[in-house]
C-alpha positions in Angstrom: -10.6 -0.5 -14.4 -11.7 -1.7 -11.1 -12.9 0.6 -7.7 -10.6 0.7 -4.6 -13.5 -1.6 -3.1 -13.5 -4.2 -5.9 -9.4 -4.6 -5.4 -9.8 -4.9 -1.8 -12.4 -7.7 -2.3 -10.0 -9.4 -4.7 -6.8 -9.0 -2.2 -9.0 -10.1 0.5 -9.8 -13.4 -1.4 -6.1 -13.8 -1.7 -4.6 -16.4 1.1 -1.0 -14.4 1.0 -2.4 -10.8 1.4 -5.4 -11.5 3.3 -2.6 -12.4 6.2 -2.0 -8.9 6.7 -3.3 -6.6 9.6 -2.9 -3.9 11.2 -1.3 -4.6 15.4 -2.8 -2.8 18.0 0.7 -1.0 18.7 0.0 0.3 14.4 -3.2 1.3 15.0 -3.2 3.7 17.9 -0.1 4.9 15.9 -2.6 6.3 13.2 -4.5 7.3 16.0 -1.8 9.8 17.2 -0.7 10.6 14.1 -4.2 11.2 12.1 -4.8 9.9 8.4 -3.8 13.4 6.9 0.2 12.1 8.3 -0.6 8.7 7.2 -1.5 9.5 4.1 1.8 12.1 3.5 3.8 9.4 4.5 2.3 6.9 2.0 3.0 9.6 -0.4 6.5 9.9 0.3 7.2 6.3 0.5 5.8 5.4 -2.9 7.5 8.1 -5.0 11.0 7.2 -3.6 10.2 3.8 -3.5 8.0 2.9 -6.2 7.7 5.4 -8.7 11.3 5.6 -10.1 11.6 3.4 -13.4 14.3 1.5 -11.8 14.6 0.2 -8.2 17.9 -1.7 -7.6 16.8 -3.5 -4.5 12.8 -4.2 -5.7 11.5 -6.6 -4.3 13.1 -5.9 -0.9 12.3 -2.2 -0.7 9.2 -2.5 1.7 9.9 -3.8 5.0 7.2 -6.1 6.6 7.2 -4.1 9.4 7.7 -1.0 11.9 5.3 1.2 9.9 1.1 0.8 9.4 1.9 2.0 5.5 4.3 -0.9 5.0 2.0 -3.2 6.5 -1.2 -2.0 4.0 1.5 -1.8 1.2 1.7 -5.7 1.5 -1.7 -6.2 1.9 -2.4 -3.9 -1.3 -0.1 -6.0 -3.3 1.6 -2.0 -3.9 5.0 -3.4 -1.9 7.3 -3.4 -5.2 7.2 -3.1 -9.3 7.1 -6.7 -9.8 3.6 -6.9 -7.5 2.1 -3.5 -9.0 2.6 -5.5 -12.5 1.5 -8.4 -11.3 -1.9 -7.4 -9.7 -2.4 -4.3 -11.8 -0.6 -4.4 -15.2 1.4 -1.4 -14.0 4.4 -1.8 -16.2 7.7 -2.3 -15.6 11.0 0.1 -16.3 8.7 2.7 -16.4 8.6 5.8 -14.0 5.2 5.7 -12.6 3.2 9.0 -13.1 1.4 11.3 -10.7 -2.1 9.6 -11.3 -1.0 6.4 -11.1 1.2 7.3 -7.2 -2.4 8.8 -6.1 -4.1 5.7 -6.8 -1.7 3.4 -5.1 -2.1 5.8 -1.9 -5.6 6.1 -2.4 -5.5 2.1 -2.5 -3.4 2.3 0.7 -5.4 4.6 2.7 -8.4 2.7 2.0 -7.1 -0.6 3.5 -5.6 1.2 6.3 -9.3 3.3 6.7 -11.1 -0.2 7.0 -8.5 -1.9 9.2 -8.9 1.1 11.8 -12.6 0.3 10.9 -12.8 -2.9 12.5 -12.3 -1.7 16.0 -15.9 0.5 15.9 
């Protein structure tokens, strides 16, 4: 099982999800809104998005904008089923459990925590 820091390596070696940053208009958003918000938010957007077994629209779920969560969601390869399989052998048809929503927001909030990072 790999640490948050060894996926983010590996995503940032990627050509595709390496594209992805945060805009200046995202990050004073998290600024106003503090990581403790950020986070809930994450939270909430993975269960109702990700979590359930089946997801009628996956694929097309997370929009590529308009929130700093689905922007890190992209980057994090944690955007639908078919990428959390993909990158980590999540499986699919399967409701996700508890542990395994916590990780992906953990995952999240760690690429958003060095993206806001990068302006000290």
């Amino acid at each position: 099982m790999q640490t948050i820091d060894e996926a983010l390596d590996k995503l940032q070696a990627s050509k595709f999800r390496s594209k992805f940053k945060l805009t200046d208009h995202d990050k004073v958003y998290v600024r106003v809104k503090g990581l403790d918000v950020i986070r809930s938010h994450a939270a909430d957007f993975v269960h109702k998005r990700l979590a359930p077994a089946f997801i009628p629209n996956d694929g097309k779920q997370t929009p590529m904008k308009g929130h700093p969560v689905f922007i890190a969601q992209h980057a994090t390869a944690c955007c639908c089923r078919q990428c959390l399989n993909r990158w980590y052998h999540l499986p699919l048809g399967v409701q996700l459990t508890d542990a395994q929503q916590d990780k992906i927001v953990n995952l999240i909030m760690a690429w958003i925590e060095r993206q806001m990072d990068n302006d000290k």
